[in-house]
VEXKE-705777 format. One record per residue (C-alpha): residue number from 1; residue in one letter; z, y, x. Coordinates in nm, 2 decimals, decimal comma. Layout:
<node seq="NUM" type="A" zz="Z" yy="Y" xx="X"/>
...
END
This chain:
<node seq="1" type="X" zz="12,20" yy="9,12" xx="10,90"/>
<node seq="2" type="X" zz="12,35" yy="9,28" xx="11,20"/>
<node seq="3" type="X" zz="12,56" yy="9,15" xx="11,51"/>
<node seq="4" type="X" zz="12,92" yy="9,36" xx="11,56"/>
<node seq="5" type="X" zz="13,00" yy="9,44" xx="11,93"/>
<node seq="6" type="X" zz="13,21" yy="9,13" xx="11,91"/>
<node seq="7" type="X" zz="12,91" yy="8,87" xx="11,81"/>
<node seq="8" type="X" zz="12,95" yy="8,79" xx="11,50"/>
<node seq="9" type="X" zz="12,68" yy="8,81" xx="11,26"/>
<node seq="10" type="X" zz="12,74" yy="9,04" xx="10,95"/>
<node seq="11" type="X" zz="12,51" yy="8,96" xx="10,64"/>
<node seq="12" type="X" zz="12,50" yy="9,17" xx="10,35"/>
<node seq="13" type="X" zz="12,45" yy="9,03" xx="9,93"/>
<node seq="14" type="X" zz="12,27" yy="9,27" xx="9,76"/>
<node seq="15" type="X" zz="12,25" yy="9,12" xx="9,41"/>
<node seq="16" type="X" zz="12,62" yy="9,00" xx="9,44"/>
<node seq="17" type="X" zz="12,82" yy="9,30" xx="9,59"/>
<node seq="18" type="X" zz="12,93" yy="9,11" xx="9,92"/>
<node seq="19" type="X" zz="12,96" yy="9,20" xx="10,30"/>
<node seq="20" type="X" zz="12,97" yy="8,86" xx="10,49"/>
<node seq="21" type="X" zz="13,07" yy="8,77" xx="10,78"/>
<node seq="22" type="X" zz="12,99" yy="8,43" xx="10,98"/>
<node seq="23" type="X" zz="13,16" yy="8,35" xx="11,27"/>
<node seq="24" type="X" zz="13,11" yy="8,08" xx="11,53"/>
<node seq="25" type="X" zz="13,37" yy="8,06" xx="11,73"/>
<node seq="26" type="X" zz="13,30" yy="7,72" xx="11,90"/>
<node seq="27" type="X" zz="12,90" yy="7,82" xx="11,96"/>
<node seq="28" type="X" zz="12,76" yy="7,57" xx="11,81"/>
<node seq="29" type="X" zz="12,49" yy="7,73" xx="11,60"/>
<node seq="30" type="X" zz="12,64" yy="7,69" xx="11,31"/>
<node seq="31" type="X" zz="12,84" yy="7,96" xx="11,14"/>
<node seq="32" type="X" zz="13,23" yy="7,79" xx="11,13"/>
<node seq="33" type="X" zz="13,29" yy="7,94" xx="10,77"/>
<node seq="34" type="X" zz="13,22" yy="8,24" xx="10,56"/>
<node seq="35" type="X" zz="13,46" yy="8,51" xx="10,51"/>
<node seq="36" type="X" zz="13,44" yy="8,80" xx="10,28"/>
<node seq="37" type="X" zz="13,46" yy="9,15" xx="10,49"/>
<node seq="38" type="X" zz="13,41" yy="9,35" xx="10,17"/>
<node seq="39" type="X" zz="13,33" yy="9,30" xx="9,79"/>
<node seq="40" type="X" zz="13,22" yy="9,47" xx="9,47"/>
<node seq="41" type="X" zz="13,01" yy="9,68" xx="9,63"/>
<node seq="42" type="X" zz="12,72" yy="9,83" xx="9,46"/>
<node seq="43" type="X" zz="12,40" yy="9,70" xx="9,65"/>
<node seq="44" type="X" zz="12,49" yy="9,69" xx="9,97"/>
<node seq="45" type="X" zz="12,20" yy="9,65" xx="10,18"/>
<node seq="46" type="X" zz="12,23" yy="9,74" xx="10,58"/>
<node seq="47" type="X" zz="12,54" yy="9,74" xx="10,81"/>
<node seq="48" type="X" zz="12,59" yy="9,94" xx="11,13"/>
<node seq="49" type="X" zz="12,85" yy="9,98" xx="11,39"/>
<node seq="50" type="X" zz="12,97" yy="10,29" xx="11,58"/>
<node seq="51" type="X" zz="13,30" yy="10,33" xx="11,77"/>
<node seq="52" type="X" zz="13,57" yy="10,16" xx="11,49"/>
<node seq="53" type="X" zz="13,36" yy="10,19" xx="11,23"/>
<node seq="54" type="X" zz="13,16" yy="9,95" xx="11,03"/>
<node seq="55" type="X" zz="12,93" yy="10,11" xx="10,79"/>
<node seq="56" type="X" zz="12,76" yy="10,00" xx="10,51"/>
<node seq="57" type="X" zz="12,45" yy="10,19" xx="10,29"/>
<node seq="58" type="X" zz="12,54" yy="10,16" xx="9,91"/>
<node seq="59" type="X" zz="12,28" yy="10,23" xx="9,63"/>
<node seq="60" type="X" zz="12,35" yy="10,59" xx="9,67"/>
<node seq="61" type="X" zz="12,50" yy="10,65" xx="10,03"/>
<node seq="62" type="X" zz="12,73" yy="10,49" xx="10,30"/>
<node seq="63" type="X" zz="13,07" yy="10,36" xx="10,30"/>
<node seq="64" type="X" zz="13,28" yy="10,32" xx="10,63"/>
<node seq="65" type="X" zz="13,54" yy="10,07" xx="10,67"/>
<node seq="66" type="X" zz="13,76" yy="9,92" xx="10,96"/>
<node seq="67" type="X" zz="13,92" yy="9,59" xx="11,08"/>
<node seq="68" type="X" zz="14,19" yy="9,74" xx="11,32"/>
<node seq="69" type="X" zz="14,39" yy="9,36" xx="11,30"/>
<node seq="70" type="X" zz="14,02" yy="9,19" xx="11,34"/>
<node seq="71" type="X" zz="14,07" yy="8,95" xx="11,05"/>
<node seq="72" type="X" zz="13,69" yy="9,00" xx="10,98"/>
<node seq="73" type="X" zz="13,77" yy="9,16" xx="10,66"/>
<node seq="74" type="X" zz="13,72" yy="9,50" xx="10,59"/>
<node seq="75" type="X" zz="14,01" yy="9,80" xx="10,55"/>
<node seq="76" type="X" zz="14,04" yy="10,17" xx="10,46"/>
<node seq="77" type="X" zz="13,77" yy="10,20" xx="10,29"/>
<node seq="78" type="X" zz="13,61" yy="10,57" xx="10,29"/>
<node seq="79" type="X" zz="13,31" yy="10,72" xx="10,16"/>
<node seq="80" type="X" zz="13,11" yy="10,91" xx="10,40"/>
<node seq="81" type="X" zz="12,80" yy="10,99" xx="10,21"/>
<node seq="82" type="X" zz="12,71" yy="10,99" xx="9,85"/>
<node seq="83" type="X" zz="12,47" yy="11,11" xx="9,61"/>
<node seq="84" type="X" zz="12,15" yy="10,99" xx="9,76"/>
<node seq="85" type="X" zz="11,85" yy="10,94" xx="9,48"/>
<node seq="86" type="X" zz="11,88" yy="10,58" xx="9,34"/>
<node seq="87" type="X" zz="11,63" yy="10,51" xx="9,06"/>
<node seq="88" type="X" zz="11,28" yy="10,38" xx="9,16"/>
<node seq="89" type="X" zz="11,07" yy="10,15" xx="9,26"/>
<node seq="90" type="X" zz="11,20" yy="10,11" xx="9,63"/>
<node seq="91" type="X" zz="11,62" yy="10,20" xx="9,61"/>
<node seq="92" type="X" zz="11,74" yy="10,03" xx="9,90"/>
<node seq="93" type="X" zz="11,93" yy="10,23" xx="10,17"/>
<node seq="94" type="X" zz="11,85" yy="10,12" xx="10,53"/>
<node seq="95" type="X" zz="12,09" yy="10,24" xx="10,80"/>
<node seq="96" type="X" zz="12,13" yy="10,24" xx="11,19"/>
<node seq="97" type="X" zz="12,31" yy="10,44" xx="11,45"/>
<node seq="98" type="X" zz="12,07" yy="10,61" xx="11,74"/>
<node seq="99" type="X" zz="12,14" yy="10,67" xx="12,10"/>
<node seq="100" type="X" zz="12,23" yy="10,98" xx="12,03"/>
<node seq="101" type="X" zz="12,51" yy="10,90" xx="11,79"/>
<node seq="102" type="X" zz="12,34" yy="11,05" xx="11,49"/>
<node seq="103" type="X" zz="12,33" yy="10,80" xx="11,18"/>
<node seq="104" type="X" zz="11,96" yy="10,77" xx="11,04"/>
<node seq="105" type="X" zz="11,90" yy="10,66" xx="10,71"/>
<node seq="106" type="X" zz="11,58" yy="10,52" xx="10,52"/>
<node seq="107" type="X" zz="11,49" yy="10,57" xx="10,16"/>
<node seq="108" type="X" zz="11,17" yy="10,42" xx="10,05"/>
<node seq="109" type="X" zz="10,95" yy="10,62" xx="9,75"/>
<node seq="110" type="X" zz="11,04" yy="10,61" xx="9,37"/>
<node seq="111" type="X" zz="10,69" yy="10,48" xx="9,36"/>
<node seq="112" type="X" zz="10,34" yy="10,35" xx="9,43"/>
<node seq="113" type="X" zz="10,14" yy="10,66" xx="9,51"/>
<node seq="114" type="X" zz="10,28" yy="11,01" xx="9,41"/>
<node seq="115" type="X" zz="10,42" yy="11,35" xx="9,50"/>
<node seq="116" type="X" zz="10,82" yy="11,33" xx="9,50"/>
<node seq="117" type="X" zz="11,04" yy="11,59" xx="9,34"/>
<node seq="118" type="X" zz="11,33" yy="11,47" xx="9,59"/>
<node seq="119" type="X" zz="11,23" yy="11,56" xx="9,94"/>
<node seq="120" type="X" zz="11,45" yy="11,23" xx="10,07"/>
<node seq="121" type="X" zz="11,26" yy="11,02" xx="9,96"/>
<node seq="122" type="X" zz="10,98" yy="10,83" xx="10,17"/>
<node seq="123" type="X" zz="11,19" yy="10,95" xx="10,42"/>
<node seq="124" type="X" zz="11,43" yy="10,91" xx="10,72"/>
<node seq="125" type="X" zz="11,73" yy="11,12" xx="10,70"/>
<node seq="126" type="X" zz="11,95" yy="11,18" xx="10,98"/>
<node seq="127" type="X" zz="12,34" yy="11,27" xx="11,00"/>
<node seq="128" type="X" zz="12,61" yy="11,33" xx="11,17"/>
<node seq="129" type="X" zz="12,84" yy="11,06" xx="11,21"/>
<node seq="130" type="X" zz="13,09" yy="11,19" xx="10,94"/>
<node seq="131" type="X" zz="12,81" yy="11,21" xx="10,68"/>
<node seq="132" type="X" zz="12,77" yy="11,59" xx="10,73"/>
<node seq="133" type="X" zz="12,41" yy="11,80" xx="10,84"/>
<node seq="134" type="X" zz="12,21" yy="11,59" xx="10,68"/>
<node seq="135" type="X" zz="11,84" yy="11,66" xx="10,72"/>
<node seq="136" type="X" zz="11,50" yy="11,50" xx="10,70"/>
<node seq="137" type="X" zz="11,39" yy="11,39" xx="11,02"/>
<node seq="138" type="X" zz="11,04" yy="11,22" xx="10,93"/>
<node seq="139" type="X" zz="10,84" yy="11,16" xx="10,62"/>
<node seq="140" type="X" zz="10,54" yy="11,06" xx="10,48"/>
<node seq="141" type="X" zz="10,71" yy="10,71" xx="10,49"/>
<node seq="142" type="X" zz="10,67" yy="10,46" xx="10,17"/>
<node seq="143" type="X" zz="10,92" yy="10,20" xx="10,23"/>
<node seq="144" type="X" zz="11,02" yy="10,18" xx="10,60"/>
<node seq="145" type="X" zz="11,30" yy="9,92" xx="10,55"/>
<node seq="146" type="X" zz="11,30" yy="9,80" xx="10,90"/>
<node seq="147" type="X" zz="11,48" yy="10,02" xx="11,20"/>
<node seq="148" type="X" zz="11,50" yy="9,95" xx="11,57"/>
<node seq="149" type="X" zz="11,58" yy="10,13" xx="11,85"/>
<node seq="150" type="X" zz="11,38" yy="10,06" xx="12,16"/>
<node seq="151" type="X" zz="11,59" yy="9,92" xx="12,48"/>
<node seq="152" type="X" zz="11,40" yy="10,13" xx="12,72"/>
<node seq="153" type="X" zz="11,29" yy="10,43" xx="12,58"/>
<node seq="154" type="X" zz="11,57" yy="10,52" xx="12,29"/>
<node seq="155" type="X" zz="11,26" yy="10,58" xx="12,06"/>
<node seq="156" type="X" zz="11,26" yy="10,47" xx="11,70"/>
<node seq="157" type="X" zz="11,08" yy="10,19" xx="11,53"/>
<node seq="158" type="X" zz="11,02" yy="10,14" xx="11,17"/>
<node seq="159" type="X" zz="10,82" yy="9,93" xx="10,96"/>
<node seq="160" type="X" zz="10,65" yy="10,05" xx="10,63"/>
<node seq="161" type="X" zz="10,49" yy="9,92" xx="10,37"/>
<node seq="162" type="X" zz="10,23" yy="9,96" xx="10,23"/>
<node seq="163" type="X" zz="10,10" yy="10,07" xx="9,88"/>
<node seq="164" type="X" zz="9,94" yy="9,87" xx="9,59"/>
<node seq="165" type="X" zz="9,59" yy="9,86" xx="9,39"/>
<node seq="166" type="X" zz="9,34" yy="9,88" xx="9,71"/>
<node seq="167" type="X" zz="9,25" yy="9,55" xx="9,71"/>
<node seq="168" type="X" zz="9,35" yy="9,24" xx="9,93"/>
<node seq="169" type="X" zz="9,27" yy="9,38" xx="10,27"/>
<node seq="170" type="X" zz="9,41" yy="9,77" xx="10,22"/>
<node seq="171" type="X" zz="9,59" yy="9,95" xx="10,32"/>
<node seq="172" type="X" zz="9,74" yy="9,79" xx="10,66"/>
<node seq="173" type="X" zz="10,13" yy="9,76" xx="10,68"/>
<node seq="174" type="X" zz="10,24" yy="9,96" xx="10,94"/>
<node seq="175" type="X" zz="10,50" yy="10,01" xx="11,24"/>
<node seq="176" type="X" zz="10,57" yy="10,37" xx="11,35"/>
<node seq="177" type="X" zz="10,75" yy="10,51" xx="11,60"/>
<node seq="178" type="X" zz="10,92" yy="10,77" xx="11,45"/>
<node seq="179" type="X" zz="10,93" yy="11,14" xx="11,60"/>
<node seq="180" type="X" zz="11,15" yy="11,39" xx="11,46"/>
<node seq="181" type="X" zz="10,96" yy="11,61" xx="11,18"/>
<node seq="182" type="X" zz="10,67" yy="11,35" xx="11,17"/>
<node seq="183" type="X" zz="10,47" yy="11,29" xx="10,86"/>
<node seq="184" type="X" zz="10,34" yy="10,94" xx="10,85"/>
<node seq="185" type="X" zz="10,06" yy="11,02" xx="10,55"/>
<node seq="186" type="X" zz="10,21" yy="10,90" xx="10,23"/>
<node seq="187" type="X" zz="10,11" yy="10,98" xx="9,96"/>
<node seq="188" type="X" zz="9,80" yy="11,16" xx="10,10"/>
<node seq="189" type="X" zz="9,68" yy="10,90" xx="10,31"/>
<node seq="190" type="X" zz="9,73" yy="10,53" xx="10,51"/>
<node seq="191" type="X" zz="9,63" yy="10,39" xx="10,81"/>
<node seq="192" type="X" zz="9,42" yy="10,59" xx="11,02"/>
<node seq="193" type="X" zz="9,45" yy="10,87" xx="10,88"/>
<node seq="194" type="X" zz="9,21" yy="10,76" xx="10,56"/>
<node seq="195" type="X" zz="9,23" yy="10,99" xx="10,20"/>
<node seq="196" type="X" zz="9,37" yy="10,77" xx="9,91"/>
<node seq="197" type="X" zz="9,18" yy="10,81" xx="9,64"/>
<node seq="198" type="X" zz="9,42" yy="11,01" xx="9,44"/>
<node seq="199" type="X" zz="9,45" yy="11,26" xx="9,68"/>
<node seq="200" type="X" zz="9,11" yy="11,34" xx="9,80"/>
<node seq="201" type="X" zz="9,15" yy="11,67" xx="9,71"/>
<node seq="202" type="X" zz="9,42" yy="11,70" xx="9,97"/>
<node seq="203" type="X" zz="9,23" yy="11,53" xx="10,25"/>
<node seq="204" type="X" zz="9,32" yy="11,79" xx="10,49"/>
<node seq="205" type="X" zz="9,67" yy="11,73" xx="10,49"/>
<node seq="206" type="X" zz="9,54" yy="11,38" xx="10,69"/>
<node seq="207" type="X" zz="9,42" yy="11,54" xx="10,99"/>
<node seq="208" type="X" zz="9,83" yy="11,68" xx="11,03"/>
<node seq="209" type="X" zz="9,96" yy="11,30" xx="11,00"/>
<node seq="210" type="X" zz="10,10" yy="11,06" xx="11,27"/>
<node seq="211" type="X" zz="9,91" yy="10,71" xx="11,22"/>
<node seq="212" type="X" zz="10,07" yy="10,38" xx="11,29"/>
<node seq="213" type="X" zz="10,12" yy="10,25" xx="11,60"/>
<node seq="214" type="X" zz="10,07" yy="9,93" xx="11,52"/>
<node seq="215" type="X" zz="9,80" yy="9,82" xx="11,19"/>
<node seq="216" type="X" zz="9,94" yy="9,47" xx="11,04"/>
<node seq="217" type="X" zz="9,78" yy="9,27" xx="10,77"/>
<node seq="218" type="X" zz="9,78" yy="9,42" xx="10,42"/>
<node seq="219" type="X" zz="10,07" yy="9,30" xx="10,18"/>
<node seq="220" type="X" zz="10,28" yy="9,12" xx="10,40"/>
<node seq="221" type="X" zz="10,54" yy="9,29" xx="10,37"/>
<node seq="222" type="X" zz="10,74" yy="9,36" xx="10,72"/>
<node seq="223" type="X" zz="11,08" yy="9,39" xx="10,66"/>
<node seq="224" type="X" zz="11,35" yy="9,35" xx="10,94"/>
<node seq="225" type="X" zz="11,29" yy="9,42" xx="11,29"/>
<node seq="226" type="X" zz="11,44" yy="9,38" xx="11,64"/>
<node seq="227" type="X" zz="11,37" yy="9,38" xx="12,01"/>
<node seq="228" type="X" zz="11,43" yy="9,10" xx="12,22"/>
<node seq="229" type="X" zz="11,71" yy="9,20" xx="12,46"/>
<node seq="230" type="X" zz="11,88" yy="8,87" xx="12,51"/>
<node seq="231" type="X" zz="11,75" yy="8,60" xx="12,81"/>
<node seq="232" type="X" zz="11,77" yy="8,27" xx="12,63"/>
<node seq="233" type="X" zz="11,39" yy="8,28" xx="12,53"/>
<node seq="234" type="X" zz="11,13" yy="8,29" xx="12,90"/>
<node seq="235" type="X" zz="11,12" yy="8,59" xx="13,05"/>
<node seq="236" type="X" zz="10,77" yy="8,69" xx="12,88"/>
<node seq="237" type="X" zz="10,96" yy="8,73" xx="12,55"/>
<node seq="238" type="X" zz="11,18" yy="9,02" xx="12,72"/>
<node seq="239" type="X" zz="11,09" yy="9,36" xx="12,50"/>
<node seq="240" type="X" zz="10,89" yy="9,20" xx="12,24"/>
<node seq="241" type="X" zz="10,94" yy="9,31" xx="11,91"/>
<node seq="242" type="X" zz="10,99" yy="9,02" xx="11,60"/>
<node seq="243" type="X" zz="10,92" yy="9,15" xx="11,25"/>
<node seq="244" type="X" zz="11,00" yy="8,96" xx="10,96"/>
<node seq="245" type="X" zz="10,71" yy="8,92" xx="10,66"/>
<node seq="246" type="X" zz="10,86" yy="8,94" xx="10,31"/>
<node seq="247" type="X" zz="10,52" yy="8,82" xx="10,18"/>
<node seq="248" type="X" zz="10,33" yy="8,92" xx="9,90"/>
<node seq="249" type="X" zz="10,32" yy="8,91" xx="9,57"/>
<node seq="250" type="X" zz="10,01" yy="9,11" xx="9,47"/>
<node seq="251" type="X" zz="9,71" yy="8,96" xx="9,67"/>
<node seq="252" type="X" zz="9,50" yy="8,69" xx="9,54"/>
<node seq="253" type="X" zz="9,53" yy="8,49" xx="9,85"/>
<node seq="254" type="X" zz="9,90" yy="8,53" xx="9,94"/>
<node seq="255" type="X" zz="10,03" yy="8,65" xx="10,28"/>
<node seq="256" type="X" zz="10,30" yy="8,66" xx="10,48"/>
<node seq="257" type="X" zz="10,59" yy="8,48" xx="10,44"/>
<node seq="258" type="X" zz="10,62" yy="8,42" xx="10,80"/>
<node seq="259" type="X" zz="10,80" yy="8,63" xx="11,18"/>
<node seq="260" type="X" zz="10,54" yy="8,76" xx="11,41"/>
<node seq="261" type="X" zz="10,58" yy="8,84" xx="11,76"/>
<node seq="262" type="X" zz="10,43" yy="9,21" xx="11,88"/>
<node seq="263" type="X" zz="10,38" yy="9,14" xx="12,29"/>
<node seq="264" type="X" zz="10,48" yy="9,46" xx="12,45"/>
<node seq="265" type="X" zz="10,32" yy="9,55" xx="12,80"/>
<node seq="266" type="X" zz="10,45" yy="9,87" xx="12,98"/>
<node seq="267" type="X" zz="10,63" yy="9,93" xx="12,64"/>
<node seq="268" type="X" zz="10,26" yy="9,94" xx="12,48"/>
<node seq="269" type="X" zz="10,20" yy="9,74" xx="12,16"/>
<node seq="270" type="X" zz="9,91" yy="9,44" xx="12,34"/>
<node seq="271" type="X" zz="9,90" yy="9,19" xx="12,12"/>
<node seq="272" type="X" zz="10,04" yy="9,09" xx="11,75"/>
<node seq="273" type="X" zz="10,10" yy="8,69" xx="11,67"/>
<node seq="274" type="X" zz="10,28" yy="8,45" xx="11,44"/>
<node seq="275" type="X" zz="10,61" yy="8,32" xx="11,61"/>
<node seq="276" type="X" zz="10,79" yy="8,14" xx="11,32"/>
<node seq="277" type="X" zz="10,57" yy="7,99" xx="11,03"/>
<node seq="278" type="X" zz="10,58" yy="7,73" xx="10,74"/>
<node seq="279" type="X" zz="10,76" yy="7,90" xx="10,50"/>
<node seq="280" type="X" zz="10,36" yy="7,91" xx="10,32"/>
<node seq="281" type="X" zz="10,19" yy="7,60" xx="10,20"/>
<node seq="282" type="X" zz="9,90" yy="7,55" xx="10,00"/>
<node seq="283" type="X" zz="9,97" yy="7,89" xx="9,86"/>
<node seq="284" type="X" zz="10,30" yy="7,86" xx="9,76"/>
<node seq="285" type="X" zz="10,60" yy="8,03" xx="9,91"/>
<node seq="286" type="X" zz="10,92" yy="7,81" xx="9,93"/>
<node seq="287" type="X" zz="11,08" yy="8,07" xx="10,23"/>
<node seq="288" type="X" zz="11,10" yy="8,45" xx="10,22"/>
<node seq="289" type="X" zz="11,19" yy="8,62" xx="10,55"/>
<node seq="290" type="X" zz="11,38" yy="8,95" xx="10,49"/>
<node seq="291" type="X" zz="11,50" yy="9,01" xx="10,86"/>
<node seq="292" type="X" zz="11,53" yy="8,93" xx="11,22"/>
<node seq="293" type="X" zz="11,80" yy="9,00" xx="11,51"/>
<node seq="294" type="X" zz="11,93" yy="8,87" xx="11,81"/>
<node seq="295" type="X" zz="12,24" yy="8,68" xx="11,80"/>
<node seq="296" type="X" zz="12,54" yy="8,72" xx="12,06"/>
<node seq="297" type="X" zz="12,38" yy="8,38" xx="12,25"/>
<node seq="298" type="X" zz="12,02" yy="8,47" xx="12,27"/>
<node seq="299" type="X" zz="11,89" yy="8,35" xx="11,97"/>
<node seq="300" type="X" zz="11,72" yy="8,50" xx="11,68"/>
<node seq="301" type="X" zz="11,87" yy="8,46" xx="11,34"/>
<node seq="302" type="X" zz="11,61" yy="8,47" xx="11,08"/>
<node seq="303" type="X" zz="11,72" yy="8,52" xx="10,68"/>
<node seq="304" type="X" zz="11,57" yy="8,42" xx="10,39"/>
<node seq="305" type="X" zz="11,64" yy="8,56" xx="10,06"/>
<node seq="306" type="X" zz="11,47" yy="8,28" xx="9,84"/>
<node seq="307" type="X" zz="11,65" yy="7,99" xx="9,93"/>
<node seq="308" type="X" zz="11,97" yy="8,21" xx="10,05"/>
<node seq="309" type="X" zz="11,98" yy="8,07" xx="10,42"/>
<node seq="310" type="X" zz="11,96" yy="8,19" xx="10,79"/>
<node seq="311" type="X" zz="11,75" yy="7,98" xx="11,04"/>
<node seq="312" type="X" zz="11,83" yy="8,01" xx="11,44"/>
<node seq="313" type="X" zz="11,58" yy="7,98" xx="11,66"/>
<node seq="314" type="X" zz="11,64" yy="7,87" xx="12,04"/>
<node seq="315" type="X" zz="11,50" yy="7,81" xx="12,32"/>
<node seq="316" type="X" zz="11,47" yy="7,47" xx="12,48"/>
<node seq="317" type="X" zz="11,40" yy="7,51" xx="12,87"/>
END
C-alpha cells in the first residue's frame, strides 16, 4: 500500500496484475469504491510517488505512470528500469523514494543460505530518478521487504527476514538501519554477528558486518513498515515505528500473524510490543498482515493478504 500526496490509499494485486486505488472522499473510513489505476501488470508489488510520477516495481524493474486529469487511473505509461534478476525464492521488488530524491530498490536472495552470482541480490539498489546510475548501496540483506524513511533523521529502515533450518528460535528477524555500503551478514552470518554453519569457514567476514538494530522473534516475518507521523493516535505514539508480521509457516509453534509497535525514545529503539493481534488462534491463522501505513486522517491501514481486506485502526479519545 502507499498514500499519494493527495490521500488516497494506492494498493497493489500481485497475483492479479492490478494497481488500486481507494478513495474516500466523504472520510468515513470506508473506501467509497475501487477504481483500477493500472492493469496487466506483471507482479506489481510497491508504489511510490515523486514529483508527477507514480511508480510502480514490476517483476523485473519499475514502471512510471501519470494522472495529469486526476481520474485515479493511470497514463503514459513508461519504463524506467528493467532487467532486474527475477527467478528465486524471494522476487518481489520493493521501492521508495529518499530525501534525497534517489529511488532505492529492494531485492530479496534467490535463496535460503548461499553465495549469489548477481551482486543485486540481497540487496538495496539505489538510482537516479530516471532509472539511470544504478548501484548497490547495502547488502548482506535476505529479504528486506519493508522500507521507511525516518521523519527526523532521513535515515533508512528496513526489515529483513530471516533464514530457515535453525530451529524455532533462530535466527532473529531483523530491522536495520541502512548505511550506504553496509553489509548486513547474509549469507555469512545473522544476528549479532553469529557464523552460520555453512559458512564457518568465512567467519571473519562477521566481524566487517552491521548487526540489526532491532532483534525480533524468529519466523515472524516483518513485512511492511511505517512511522507514525500523523496526531490522531496520543501523543506517546509520535515516531513509533509499526511493523507488520506475515507470520510463519515453518516453526512448530507458529508466530506472527500480528503489528507490533517499536517505542522510539530520542529516536532509539526502547521497547518492542504487540499493537494489533487476533489474527492467531489456537494455532491457526485466519489473518496475514503484509503491511502498515498511515492514512491521510491519522489512522493506520493494515492489509491482509489471506482474506484480501484492509483494517483501519483509530483512535477513540
Amino acid at each position: 500500500m502507499a498514500v499519494s500526496p493527495a490521500g488516497d490509499l494506492f494498493v497493489t494485486d500481485f497475483t492479479g496484475g492490478h494497481v488500486f486505488v481507494l478513495p474516500d472522499k466523504d472520510g468515513d473510513g470506508k473506501a467509497d469504491q475501487r477504481i483500477t489505476f493500472a492493469e496487466g501488470l506483471d507482479s506489481p508489488h510497491t508504489v511510490a510517488f515523486f514529483e508527477e510520477g507514480i511508480y510502480v516495481s514490476v517483476l523485473d524493474g519499475v514502471v512510471r505512470f501519470t494522472d495529469k486529469d486526476g481520474d485515479l487511473k493511470g497514463e503514459d505509461k513508461k519504463v524506467v528500469i528493467s532487467g532486474l534478476p527475477t527467478g528465486g525464492r524471494h522476487y518481489t521488488k520493493t521501492i521508495s523514494f529518499g530525501p534525497d530524491g534517489k529511488l532505492y530498490l529492494s531485492i530479496g536472495s534467490s535463496c535460503n543460505v548461499c553465495e549469489e552470482k548477481d551482486p543485486r541480490l540481497a540487496a538495496i539498489l539505489q538510482y537516479n530518478v530516471d532509472g539511470t546510475g544504478e548501484k548497490i548501496f547495502a547488502r548482506g540483506l535476505r529479504n528486506s521487504v519493508g522500507l521507511a524513511w525516518h521523519p527526523q533523521t532521513g535515515e533508512l529502515w528496513a526489515a529483513d527476514n530471516g533464514r530457515d533450518h535453525l530451529g524455532d528460535n533462530r535466527p532473529p528477524e531483523e530491522i536495520n538501519i541502512i548505511k550506504e555500503g553496509g553489509h548486513y551478514g547474509w549469507p555469512y552470518c545473522y544476528g549479532q554477528q553469529k557464523p552460520n554453519p555453512e559458512f564457518k569457514h568465512r567467519a571473519d567476514i562477521c566481524k566487517e558486518t552491521i548487526p540489526p538494530t532491532v532483534e525480533l522473534q524468529a519466523h515472524s516475518a516483518p513485512l511492511g513498515l511505517t512511522f507514525y507521523t500523523a496526531k490522531q493516535f496520543p501523543e506517546e505514539y509520535q515516531g513509533n515505528l509499526f511493523v507488520a508480521f506475515h507470520g510463519s509457516f515453518n516453526r512448530s509453534v507458529p508466530t506472527g500473524y500480528k503489528v507490533i509497535r517499536i517505542k522510539l525514545v530520542d529516536r532509539q529503539p526502547e521497547k518492542v510490543e504487540d499493537f494489533a493481534t487476533g489474527w492467531l488462534v489456537e494455532g491457526k491463522a485466519w489473518g496475514r498482515p503484509v503491511d502498515v501505513v498511515v492514512g491521510k486522517d491519522g489512522a493506520l491501514y493494515v492489509s491482509d493478504d489471506l482474506r484480501g481486506v484492509i483494517y483501519r485502526i483509530f483512535y477513540k479519545g
